[in-house]
C-alpha positions as CSV (number, residue, x, y, z in Angstrom):
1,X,0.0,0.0,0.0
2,X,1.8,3.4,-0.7
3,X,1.4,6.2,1.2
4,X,2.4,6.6,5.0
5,X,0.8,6.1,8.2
6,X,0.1,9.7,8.7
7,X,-1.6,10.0,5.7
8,X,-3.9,7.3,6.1
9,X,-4.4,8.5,9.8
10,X,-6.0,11.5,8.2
11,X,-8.3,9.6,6.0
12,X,-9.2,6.4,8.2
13,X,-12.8,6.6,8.8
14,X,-13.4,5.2,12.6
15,X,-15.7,3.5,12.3
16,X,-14.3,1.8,9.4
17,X,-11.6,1.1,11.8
18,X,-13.6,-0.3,13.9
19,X,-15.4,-3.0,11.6
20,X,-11.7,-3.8,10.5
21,X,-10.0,-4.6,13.9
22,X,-13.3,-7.3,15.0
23,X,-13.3,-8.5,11.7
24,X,-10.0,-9.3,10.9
25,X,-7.6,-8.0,13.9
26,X,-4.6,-8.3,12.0
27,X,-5.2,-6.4,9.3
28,X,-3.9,-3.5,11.6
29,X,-0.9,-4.4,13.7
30,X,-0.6,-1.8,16.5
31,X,3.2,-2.7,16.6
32,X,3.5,-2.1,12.2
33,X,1.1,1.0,12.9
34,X,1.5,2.7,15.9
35,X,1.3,6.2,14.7
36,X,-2.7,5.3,13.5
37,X,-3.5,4.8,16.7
38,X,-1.9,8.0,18.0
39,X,-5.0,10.0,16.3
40,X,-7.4,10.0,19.7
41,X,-10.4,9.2,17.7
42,X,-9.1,6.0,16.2
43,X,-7.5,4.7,19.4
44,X,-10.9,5.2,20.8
45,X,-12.3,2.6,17.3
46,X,-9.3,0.2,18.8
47,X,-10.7,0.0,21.8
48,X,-14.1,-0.5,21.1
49,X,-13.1,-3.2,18.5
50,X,-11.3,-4.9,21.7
51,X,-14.3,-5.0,23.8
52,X,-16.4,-6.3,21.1
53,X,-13.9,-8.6,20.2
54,X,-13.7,-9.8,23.8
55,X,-17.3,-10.8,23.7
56,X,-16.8,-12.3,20.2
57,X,-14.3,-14.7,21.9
58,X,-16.5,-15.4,25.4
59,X,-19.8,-16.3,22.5
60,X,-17.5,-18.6,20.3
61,X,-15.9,-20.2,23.3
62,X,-12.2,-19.2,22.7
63,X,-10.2,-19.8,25.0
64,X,-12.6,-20.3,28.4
65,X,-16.2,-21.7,28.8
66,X,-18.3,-21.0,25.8
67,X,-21.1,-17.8,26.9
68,X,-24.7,-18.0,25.4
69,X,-26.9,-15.0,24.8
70,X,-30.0,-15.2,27.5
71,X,-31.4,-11.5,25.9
72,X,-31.3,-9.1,23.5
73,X,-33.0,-5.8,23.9
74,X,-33.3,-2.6,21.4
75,X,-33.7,0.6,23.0
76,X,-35.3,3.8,21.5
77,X,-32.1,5.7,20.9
78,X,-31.0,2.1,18.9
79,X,-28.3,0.9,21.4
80,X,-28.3,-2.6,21.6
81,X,-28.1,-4.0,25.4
82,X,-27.2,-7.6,25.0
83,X,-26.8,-10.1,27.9
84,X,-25.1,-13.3,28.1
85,X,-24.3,-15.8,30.0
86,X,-21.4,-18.6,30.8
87,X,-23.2,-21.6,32.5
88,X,-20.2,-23.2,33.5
89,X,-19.1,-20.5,35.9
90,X,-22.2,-19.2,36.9
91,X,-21.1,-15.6,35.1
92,X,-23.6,-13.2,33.8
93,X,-23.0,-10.0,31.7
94,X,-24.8,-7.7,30.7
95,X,-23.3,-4.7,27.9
96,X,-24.6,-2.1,26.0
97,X,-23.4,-1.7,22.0
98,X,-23.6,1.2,20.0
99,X,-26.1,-0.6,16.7
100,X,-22.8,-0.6,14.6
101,X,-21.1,-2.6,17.8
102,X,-24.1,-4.9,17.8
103,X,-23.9,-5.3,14.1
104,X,-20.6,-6.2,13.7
105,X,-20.7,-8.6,16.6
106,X,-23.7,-10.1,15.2
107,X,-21.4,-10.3,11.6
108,X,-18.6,-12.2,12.9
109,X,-20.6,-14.3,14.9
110,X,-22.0,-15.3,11.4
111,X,-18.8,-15.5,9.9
112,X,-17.7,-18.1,12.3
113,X,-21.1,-20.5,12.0
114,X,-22.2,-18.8,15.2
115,X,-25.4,-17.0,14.3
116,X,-28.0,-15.9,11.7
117,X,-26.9,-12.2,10.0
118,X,-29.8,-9.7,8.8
119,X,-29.7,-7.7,5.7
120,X,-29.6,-4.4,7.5
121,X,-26.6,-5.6,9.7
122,X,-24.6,-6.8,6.7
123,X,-25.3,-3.8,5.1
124,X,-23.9,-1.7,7.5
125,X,-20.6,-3.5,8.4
126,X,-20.2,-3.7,4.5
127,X,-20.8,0.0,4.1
128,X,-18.0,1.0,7.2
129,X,-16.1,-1.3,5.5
130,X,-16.4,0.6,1.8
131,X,-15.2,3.7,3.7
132,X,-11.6,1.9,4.4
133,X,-10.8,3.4,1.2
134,X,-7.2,2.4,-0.4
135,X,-6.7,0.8,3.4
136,X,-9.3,-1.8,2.2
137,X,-6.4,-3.5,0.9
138,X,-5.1,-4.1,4.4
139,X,-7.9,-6.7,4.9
140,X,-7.4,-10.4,4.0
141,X,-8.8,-11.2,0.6
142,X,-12.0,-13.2,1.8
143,X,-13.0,-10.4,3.7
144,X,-11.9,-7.5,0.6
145,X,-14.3,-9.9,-1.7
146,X,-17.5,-9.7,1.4
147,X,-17.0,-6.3,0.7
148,X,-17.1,-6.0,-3.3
């Protein structure tokens, strides 16, 4: 990809950042692009991609007991507050998503086998994703071509 990390710091939409890091983590290696996540307002997509992607990996099971979803509930401003639950240890969480947080969590669980993915949910992941602009080519080819 040519241009530096500055420039694409400028031009990295965050919440394209966001969809990126649950999606595919690796596609932007805070150790390979530290200076991206100098900008405040993309750390901030880092983080939330982290804590989505923590809940990702306590629904699929990776690494500890596997969590189940006991409820889902929309609220009027759209924030998704989604609790779950890990039988095993008697653990119960409860967390309230942003809809493109909820969205995306809902799209990789679907990507990994894990759960049914609505129109308007793919729709929006894919459309953060369209805003990665010439990053796009960042992402691992199976993702670039969800995105196409």
């Amino acid at each position: 990809m040519n241009g530096s990390v500055a420039e694409l710091s400028r031009d990295l939409d965050p919440d394209a950042l966001f969809c990126s890091l649950v999606l595919s983590p690796e596609s932007f290696p805070r150790n390979r692009f530290f200076a991206l996540f100098e900008e405040p307002k993309l750390d901030a997509a880092r983080k939330r991609a982290r804590r989505v992607r923590g809940i990702l990996e306590e629904l699929l099971g990776q690494g500890h007991p596997k969590a189940e979803i006991v409820g889902e509930q929309v609220m009027a401003d759209g924030q998704v507050i989604l609790s779950y639950r890990v039988h095993d240890l008697s653990f119960e969480r409860t967390t309230a998503l942003s809809p493109l947080e909820a969205a995306t969590l809902r799209y990789a669980l679907h990507r990994a086998d894990a759960g049914p993915l609505g129109e308007e949910d793919r729709a929006m992941v894919r459309t953060r994703l369209g805003r990665l602009g010439r990053a796009i080519a960042l992402l691992p080819e199976e993702l670039r071509a969800e995105v196409a």
